[in-house]
Each structure stands twice: as C-alpha cells, then as structure tokens.
C-alpha positions in Angstrom: 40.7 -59.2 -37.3 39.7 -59.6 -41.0 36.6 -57.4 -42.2 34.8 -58.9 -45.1 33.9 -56.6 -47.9 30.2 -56.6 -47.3 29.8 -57.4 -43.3 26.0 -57.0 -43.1 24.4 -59.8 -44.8 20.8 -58.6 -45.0 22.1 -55.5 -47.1 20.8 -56.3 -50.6 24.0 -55.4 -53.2 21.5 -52.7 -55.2 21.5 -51.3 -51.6 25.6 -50.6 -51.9 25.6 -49.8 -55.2 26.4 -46.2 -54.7 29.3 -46.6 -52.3 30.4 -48.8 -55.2 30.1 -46.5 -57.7 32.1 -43.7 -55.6 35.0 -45.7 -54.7 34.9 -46.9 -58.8 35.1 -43.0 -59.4 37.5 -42.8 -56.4 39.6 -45.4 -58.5 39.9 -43.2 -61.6 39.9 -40.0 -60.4 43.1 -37.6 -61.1 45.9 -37.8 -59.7 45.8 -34.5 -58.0 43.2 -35.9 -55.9 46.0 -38.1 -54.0 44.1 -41.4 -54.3 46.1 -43.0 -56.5 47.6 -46.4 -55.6 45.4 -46.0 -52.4 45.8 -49.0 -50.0 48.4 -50.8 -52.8 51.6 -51.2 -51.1 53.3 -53.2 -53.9 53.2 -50.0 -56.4 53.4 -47.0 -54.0 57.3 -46.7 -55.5 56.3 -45.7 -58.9 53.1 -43.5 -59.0 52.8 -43.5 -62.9 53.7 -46.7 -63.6 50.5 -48.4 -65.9 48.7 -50.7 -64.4 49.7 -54.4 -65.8 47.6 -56.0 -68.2 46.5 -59.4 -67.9 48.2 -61.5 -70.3 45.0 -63.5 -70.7 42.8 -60.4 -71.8 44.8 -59.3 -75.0 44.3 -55.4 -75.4 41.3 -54.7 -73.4 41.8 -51.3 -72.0 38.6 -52.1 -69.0 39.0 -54.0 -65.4 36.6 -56.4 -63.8 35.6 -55.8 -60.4 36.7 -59.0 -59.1 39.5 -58.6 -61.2 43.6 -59.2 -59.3 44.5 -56.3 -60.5 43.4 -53.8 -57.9 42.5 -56.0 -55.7 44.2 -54.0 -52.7 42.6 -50.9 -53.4 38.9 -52.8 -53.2 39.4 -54.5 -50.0 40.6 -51.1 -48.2 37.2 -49.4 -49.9 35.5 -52.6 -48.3 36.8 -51.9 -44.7 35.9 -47.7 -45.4 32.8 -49.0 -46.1 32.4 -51.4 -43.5 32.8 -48.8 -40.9 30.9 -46.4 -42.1 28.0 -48.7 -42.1 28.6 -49.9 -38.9 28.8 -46.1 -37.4 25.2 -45.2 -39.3 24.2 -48.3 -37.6 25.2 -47.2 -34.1 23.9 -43.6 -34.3 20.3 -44.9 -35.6 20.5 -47.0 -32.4 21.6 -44.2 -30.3 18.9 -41.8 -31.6 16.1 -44.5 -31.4 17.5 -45.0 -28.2 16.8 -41.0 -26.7 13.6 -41.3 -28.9 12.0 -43.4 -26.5 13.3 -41.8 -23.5 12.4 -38.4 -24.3 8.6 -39.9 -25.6 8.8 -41.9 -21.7 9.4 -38.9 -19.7 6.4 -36.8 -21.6 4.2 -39.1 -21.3 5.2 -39.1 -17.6 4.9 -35.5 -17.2 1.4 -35.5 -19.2 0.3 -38.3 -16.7 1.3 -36.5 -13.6 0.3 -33.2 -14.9 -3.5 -34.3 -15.7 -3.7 -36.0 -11.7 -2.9 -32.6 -10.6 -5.3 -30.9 -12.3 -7.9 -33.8 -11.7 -6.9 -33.2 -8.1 -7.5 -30.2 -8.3 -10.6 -29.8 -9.7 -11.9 -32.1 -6.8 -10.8 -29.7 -4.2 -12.1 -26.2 -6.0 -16.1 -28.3 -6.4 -15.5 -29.4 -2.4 -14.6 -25.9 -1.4 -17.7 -24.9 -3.7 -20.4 -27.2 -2.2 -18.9 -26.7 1.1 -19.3 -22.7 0.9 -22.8 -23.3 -0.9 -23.6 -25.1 1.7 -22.9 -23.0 4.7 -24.9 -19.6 2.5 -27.8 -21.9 2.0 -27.7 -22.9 5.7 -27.3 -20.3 8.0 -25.1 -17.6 6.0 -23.0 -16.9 9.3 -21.2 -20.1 10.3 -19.2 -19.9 13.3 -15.4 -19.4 13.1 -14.5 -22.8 14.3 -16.9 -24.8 12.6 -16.0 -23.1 9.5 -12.2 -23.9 10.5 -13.0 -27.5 11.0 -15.2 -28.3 7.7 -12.4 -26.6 5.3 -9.5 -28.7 7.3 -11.5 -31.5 6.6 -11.8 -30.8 3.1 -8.1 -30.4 2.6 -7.5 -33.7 4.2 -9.7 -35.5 2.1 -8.1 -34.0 -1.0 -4.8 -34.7 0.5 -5.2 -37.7 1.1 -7.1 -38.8 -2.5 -4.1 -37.4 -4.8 -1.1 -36.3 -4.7 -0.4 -33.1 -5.6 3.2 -32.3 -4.8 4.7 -35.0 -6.4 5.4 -36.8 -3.6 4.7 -39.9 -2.9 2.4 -39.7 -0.2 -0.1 -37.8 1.3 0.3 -34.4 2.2 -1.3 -33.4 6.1 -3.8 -30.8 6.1 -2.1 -29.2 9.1 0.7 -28.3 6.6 -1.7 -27.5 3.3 -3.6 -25.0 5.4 -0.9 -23.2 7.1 1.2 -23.4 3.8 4.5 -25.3 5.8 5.6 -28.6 5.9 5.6 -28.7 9.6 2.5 -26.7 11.2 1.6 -27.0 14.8 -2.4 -26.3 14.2 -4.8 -25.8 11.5 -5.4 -22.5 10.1 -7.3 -20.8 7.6 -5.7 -21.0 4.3 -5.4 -17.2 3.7 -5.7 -16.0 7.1 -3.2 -15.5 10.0 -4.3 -16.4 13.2 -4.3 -13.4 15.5 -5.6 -12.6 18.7 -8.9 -10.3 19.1 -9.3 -10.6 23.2 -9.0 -6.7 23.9 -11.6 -6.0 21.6 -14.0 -8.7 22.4 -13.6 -7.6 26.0 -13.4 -3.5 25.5 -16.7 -4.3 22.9 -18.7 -5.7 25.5 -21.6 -3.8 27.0 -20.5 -4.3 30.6 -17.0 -3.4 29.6 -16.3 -0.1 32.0 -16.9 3.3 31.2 -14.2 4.9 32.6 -11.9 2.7 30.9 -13.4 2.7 27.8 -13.3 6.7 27.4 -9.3 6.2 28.5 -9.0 4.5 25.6 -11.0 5.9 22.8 -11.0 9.7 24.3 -15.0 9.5 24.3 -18.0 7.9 25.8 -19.6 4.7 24.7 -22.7 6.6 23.7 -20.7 9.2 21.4 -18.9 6.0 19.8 -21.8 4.1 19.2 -23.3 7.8 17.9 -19.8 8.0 15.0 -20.5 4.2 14.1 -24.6 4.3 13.3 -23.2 7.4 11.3 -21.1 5.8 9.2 -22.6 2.3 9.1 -23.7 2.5 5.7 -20.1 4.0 4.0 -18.1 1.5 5.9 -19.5 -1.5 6.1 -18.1 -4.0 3.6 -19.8 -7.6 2.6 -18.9 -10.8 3.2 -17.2 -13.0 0.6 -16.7 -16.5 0.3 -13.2 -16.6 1.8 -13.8 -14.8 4.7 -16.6 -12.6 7.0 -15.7 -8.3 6.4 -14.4 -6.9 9.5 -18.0 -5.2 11.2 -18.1 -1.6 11.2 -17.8 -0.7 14.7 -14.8 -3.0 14.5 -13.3 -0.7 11.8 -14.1 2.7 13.9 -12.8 1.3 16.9 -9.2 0.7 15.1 -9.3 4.8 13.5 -10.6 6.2 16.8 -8.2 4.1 18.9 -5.1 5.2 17.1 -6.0 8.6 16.6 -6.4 9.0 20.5 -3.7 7.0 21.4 -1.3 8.0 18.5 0.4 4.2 19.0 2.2 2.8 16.0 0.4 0.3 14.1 1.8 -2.0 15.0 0.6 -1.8 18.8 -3.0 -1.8 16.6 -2.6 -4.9 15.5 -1.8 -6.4 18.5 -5.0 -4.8 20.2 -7.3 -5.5 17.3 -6.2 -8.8 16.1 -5.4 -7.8 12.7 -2.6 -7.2 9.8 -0.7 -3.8 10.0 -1.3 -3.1 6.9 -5.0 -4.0 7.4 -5.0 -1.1 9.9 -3.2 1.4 8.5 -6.1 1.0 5.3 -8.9 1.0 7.5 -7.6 4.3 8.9 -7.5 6.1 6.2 -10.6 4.9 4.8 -12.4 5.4 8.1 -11.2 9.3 8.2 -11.7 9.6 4.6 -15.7 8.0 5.8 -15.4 11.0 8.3 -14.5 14.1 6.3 -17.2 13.1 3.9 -20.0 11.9 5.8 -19.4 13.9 9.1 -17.7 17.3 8.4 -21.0 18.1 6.1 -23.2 17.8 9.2 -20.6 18.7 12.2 -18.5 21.2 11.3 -19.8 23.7 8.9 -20.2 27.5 9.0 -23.5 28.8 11.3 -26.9 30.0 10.3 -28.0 33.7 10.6 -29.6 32.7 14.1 -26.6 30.4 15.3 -24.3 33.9 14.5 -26.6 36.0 16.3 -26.5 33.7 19.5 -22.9 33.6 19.5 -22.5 37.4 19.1 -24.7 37.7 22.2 -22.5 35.4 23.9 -18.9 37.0 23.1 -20.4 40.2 24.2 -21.9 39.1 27.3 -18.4 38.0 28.5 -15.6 40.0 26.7 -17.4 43.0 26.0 -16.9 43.4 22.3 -19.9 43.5 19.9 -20.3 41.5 16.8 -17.8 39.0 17.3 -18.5 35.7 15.8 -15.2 34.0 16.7 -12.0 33.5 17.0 -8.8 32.0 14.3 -5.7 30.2 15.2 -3.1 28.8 13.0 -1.1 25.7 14.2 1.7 23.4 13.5 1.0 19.3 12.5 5.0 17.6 13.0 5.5 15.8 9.8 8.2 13.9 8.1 10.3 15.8 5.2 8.3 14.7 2.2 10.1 13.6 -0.7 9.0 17.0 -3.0 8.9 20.5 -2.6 10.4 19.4 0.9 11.9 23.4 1.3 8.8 24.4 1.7 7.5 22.3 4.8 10.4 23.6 6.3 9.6 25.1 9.7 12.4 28.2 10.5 10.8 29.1 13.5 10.3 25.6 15.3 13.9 24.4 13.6 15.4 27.7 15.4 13.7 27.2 18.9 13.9 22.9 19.3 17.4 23.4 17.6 16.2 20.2 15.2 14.7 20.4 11.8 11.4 20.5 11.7 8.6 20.1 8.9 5.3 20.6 9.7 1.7 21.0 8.1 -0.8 23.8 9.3 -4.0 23.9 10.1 -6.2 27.2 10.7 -9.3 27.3 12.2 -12.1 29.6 13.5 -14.1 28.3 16.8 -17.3 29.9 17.9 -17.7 30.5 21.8 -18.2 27.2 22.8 -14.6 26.4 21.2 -16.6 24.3 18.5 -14.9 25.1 14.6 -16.8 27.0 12.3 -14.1 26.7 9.5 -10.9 25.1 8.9 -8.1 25.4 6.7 -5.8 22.1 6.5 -3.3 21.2 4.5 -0.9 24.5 3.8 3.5 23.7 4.2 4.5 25.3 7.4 6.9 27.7 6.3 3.6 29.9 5.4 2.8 32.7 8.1 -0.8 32.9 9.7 -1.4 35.6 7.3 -0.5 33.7 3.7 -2.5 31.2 4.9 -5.3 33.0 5.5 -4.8 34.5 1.9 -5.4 31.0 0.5 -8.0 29.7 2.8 -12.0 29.6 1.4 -12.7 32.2 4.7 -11.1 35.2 3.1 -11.8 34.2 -0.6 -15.1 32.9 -0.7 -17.1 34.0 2.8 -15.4 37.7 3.2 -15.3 38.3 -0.7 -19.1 37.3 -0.9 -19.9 39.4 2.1 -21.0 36.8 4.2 -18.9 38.5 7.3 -20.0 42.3 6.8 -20.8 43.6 10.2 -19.3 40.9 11.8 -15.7 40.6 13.3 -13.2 37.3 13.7 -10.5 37.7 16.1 -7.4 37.0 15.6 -3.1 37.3 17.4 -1.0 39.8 16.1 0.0 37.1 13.2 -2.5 38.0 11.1 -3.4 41.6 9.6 -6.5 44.1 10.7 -9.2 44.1 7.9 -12.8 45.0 7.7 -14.2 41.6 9.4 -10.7 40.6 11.0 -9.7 41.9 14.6 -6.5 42.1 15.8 -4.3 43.8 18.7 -2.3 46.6 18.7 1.1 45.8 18.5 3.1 48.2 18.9 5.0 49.0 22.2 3.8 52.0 24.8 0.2 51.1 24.5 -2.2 53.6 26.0 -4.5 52.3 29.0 -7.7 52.3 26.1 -5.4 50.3 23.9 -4.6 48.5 26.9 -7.9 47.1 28.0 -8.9 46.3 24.1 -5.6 44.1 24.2 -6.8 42.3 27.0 -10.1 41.7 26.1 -8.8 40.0 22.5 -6.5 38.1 24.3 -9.4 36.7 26.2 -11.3 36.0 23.1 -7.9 34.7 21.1 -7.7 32.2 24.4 -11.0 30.7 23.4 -9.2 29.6 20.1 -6.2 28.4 21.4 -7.8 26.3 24.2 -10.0 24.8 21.5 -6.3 23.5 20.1 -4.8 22.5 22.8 -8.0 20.3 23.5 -8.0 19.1 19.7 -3.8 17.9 20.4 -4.7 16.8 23.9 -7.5 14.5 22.7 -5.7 13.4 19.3 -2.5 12.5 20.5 -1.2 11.7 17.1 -1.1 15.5 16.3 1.2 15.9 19.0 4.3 13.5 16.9 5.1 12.8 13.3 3.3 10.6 11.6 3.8 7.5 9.1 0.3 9.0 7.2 1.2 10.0 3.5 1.2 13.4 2.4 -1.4 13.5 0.7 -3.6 11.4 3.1 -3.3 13.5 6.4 -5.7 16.4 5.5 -8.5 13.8 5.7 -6.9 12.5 8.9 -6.5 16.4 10.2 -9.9 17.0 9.4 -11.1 13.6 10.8 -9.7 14.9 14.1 -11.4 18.2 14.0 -14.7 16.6 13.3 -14.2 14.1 16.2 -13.3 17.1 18.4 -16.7 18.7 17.5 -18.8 15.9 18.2 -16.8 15.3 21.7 -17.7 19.4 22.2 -21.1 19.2 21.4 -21.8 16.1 23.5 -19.7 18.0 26.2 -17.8 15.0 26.6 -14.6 15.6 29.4 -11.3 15.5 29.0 -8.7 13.5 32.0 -6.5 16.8 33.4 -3.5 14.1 32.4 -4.4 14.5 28.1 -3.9 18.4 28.5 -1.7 19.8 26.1 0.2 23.0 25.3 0.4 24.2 22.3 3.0 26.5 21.4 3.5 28.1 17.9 5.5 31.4 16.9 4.1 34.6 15.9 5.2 36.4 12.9 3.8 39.9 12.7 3.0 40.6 9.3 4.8 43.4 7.4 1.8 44.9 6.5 -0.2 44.7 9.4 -2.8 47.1 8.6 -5.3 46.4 5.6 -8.1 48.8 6.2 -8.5 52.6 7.7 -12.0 51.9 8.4 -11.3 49.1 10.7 -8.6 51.5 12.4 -11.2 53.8 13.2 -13.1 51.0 14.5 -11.0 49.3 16.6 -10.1 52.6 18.6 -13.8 53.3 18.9 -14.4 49.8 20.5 -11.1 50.5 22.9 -12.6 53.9 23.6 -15.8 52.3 25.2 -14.2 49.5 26.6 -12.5 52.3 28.8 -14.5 55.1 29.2 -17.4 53.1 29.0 -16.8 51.3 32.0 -17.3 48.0 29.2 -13.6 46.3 30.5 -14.4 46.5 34.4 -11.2 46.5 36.8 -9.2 44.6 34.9 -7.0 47.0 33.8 -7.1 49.3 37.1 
C-alpha cells in the first residue's frame, strides 16, 4: 500500500513545516550521523559519491524540494511522517477516549454519593421528629410501641432510597437488626434479651422466702440499700434508649455478690450484656463504699463503746474490751505485678496449689457488727504487718482514741497497750488457762462474724474475675452489706454457713509492752481466784 507524502488533507502545509525543516536538516547533516543516502537504494554503494547535478541547472550548488534528485530520501521522510501523525492521532483519540470515561464514572459516584446523603438526612429528621414526638407526648413510651414506630421509620426510608447501592429496597427487618436475613425487628442498638426472672423476682407478690434465697436479705432490707443509693445510681434517659432503673442495677450487684455466679449466668437472669453487668457492679459497690460505709460501718461513739464494754464483760468476764480483730484470706488470681507478693506460703503449703490471696482485717463489736476494716494488703503479710499498716494502729491507737480500752486479738498478732492477746507458750498455768479460754471466746465473736461475711457473700469464698484494683470496693461493699444484714438481724439458711480457715503465724516479737504483761496476768489472776471464769476450767 502506497502512503502519500501528506495523508491528512485538512493539515494546512504551514502546519508541517517543521517536520520539513528537520528532515531538510536530516538531509544535510554529517555523515557521522548515519543518515546519509537514507532510503536511496541506487547510491548506497558509494557513500561519498556527489550528488549529480542537473544538466539543465548549470553550476547551481542548491536543490529544489520537488527536485529528482533526492527524490527517494523525501518519500521515506513522507511515510516517517505519515506515521507519526497517524500515531499522535490515535493517542489523542485514546486519551479523549479515557477522558470521558473517567469524567462518566465521577459524575456517577457524585450522583449516588449525594442520594445517600439526601437519604440520609431524611432518616436522621424522621428519627428526630419521631423521638420529639414521643418526649413531648408522654416521655415514657412503651417498649413495643417505641419498637413499632422506629421499624416503621426505617421502612419508609428503606423503601424511598437506596442506600446500599442496590437496586432495590432494603427490609427494615434487616436494617434494624444490621443482617441481610433477620427473623424479627429489633432495636437498632439493642440486643434482644430476656428480663422474665426479674420481672417476676421484682414483683411485690414475688415470695419472701425465695427472694432472700436469692439476694441473701429481705425484701425490706433491699428496698432499704436501693432508696439509699437512688440518687448516686440512677442514670437518665437518652434518646436511644430508657437507663436501666436503679433497683434494677442493685438487684444485678447484690445478686452476684450473694451468689458469686459468673456473669455471664447474670446476664441471663437480668436480661442484659455481660459487660453491662460486670460495669454496673463495680459502680454499684463503688455507690456502696461511698454512700454506705460513711453511715454503716464506722468506728462507735463514747456511749456506743461504753455499751459494748458492758456487754463483753457481762459475758466473757473481761473489762474494757471493745472488740475483737481477725485477719482473713480473699482467693485471687496472680496479678500481672508485684505478683510475689500476693503469694500465699501458708495456703500454697496446706491445699498443695498456689495460692494468691488479698486480706482483709477487721474489728467487730459484740453483736459481730465491724467497727473497722483494713482491705486491700497482698497475702503474704502476717496479721501483725498488716496491722502495722492499717489506720487502727496509726491513726486511732497513735491519737489515743483506744487508751483504757482493749481489742482482742489470736496469737498472730503482738500484745500492746490496747491489743489483747493469749499466752502462747506451752505448760500454761490454770490462771493462764482460764484467760486463754475466755479470749478465745471473745476471738470466736470475730471469726463467726467472717464466716457469716463468706457464707453470705459467696464470691469471697472463689477467685474472682474483679481487677486488682477494683476489689477493695467490692471487699468493702460486702462488709457494708453484712452490717446492714446484722443490724436488721436478718437470718442466714444453716446451708450458706461457711468455715473459714486461715493460718496463724506467731509473731517473732510477740510482746510489745511490759505494762500490758502486768495487765494481762492481773486480769488472769481474777478470772481465777476471783471466781470471774466460773467452772469452765474445773
């Protein structure tokens, strides 16, 4: 196929006039360029050979350009020419080509990107006028209406644009429960759970016995806890959805303290998330320690001492006693830091199974009520380091707020000036004896106060999922809940009794004060001789 010079007819020749001009200099340019005789296959064989002159043209040293002479060499430049034309052609065609199509599929993606947001729009002002609505209204719709109207409202916006990108309308059924296949329709943030325990337990004419199996209290002393902490726990509504009530959130603390069941048996029971459960407990015993401890478990007046001296007397024989300390062990899980020392030698050695624990020390008047509590010390701490460190012996015995007055306490801990221990050495005398016994007695007061405290929590008795630094407000929450049960002489089923059993270290330095040696043996002395101990130790 022939290729004229100039194939493209509505080029104008000013238009070419450069290529021209470069294959002219082409023409004369050096030989060391290679060019020469370019396209001219009738002088290839002699590269310097002149080029002939025109016998019509005399001596003229120039060339026409339509001249014979290099006529080859013009008509190759013409087909170089040709095809680079024709290859500038086909790429402007080609880019004008992915022009449009790139300009087609923005304006595509504008369009459908403005009908989603248009969509939108119209859904978030329906939700609006539907939720205005409703607070103008009544403020408290019920759950199924409220289900229905916002089902509704999805449909409708469903239904008027698309906004998956799909081609048609997406079912409410799957919009609300945020699948493609949904059996019912559902809230949009919400999963559906099941609340028919506590509807039914919540009921007045729900049974007493039953409901004091299950909360470890009375429906008077629950209702007592949640007018207490109405105000700190309640939360308010919000447009999405109603705050759980506050008796609601008591009932899920109180309910796994008791019970000591793992959240996710809580859930189940209260119709809510586990996590949802595991945050009300904490912030319910957090609501406790602040609210309640202040006005439940604090240390007695100057008459509230006196009464309980009387009373320790009147039974046990020894004056001035205002109560009774135990230390004992809370089963934890090895924390992540300073895990050596939570390390419990003495209940790894007798369970041979590594145990950690966390203690808590307490004093109990003669009622088994606390008075004081220490929480929160690792358990490889002996009763007496612990009682170093708690607020008892470094504020209330350093400010002199025991003078005259004795606490009793196990062989664990040291005898002081206001602290009260047995003898513990072997080959006791009969005195020494009947003063043994008679602590014991009192010492039984505290540990029975524990064992009810474990009996009536059961989620002292196991380890716990509760952070580290969380369980001292749930420890405390527990002894604050076991004061109010005492107080309200609320009764515990013979099946919750629990034994507690924690080892005694004797202190090295058991004795801290002469004065209180000469003291104890005068007390032993008219336990005796005084005819003060009775029979018990004929």
């Amino acid at each position: 196929m022939e290729i004229s010079a100039f194939p493209f007819p509505y080029l104008q020749d000013d238009e070419c006039s450069h290529f021209l001009g470069l294959f002219q200099d082409m023409d004369s340019s050096p030989s060391g360029f290679g060019l020469e005789g370019f396209g001219n296959n009738d002088n290839n064989t002699n590269p310097k050979k002149r080029p002939r002159k025109d016998d019509e043209g005399g001596g003229g040293g120039g060339t026409e350009l339509g001249a014979p002479v290099n006529g080859g060499n013009k008509a190759a430049f013409g087909d170089i020419l040709a095809t680079l034309l024709l290859l500038d052609e086909e790429a402007k065609q080609q880019q004008e080509q992915w022009d449009f199509e790139s300009n087609k599929e923005k304006s595509l993606l504008e369009a459908n990107h403005k009908k989603k947001v248009k969509t939108m729009d119209g859904y978030y002002n329906q939700m609006q006028d539907h939720y205005s609505a409703a607070g103008e209204t009544d403020g408290a719709r019920p759950k199924r209406a409220r289900k229905t109207a916002v089902a509704a409202v999805v449909s409708a916006v469903a239904s008027g644009g698309d906004t998956t990108g799909s081609t048609g309308p997406v079912p409410a059924a799957d919009i609300a429960s945020g699948s493609g296949s949904g059996p019912s329709h559902r809230r949009l943030w919400v999963k559906e759970r099941t609340t028919d325990w506590w509807d039914r337990v919540s009921r007045p004419d729900f049974p007493e016995d039953e409901f004091r199996r299950e909360f470890r209290m009375s429906k008077s002393t629950f209702n007592l806890i949640c007018e207490e902490l109405d105000t700190t726990v309640t939360k308010k509504n919000t447009m999405l959805r109603d705050a759980i009530p506050a008796p609601k959130r008591v009932g899920v603390c109180v309910w796994r303290l008791a019970t000591g069941a793992p959240l996710r048996h809580v859930s189940e029971r209260f119709g809510l998330g586990i996590s949802t459960c595991h945050k009300l407990v904490i912030e319910v015993c957090r609501a406790i320690y602040d609210v309640l401890m202040p006005k439940y478990l604090l240390w007695p007046s100057d008459s509230e001492i006196n009464s309980t001296k009387a009373k320790f007397e009147s039974v046990h024989k020894i004056p001035n006693v205002v109560g009774s300390i135990y230390t004992t062990h809370i089963p934890i899980i090895a924390p992540k830091v300073h895990v050596a020392a939570y390390f419990n030698k003495r209940h790894t050695e007798r369970n041979q199974k590594t145990s950690y624990s966390i203690t808590v020390q307490g004093v109990v008047n003669a009622d088994g009520i606390f008075t004081d509590v220490c929480i929160g010390n690792p358990g490889s701490l002996t009763d007496d380091q612990i009682l170093e460190k708690s607020s008892l012996s470094r504020q209330r015995a350093a400010r002199g707020m025991l003078r005259d007055s004795w606490i009793v306490g196990n062989s664990g801990f040291p005898l002081t000036d206001w602290l009260l221990v047995p003898y513990a050495r072997q080959n006791l005398t009969w005195t020494q004896h009947a003063f043994n016994e008679s602590i014991g007695e009192i010492q039984g007061i505290a540990t029975a106060a524990f064992e009810r405290l474990k009996g009536r929590w059961a989620c002292l008795q196991k380890r716990t999922e509760v952070k580290l630094q969380d369980l001292p407000y749930v420890l405390g929450a527990c002894c604050v809940l076991h004061n109010i049960c005492e107080m309200r002489k609320e009764e515990m089923s013979p099946e919750l009794k629990f034994e507690v059993f924690d080892d005694v270290t004797v202190p090295e330095n058991n004795i801290r004060s002469v004065t209180a040696v000469n003291t104890r043996d005068h007390i032993s002395h008219n336990l005796l001789h005084r005819g003060l101990a009775g029979t018990r130790t004929l």
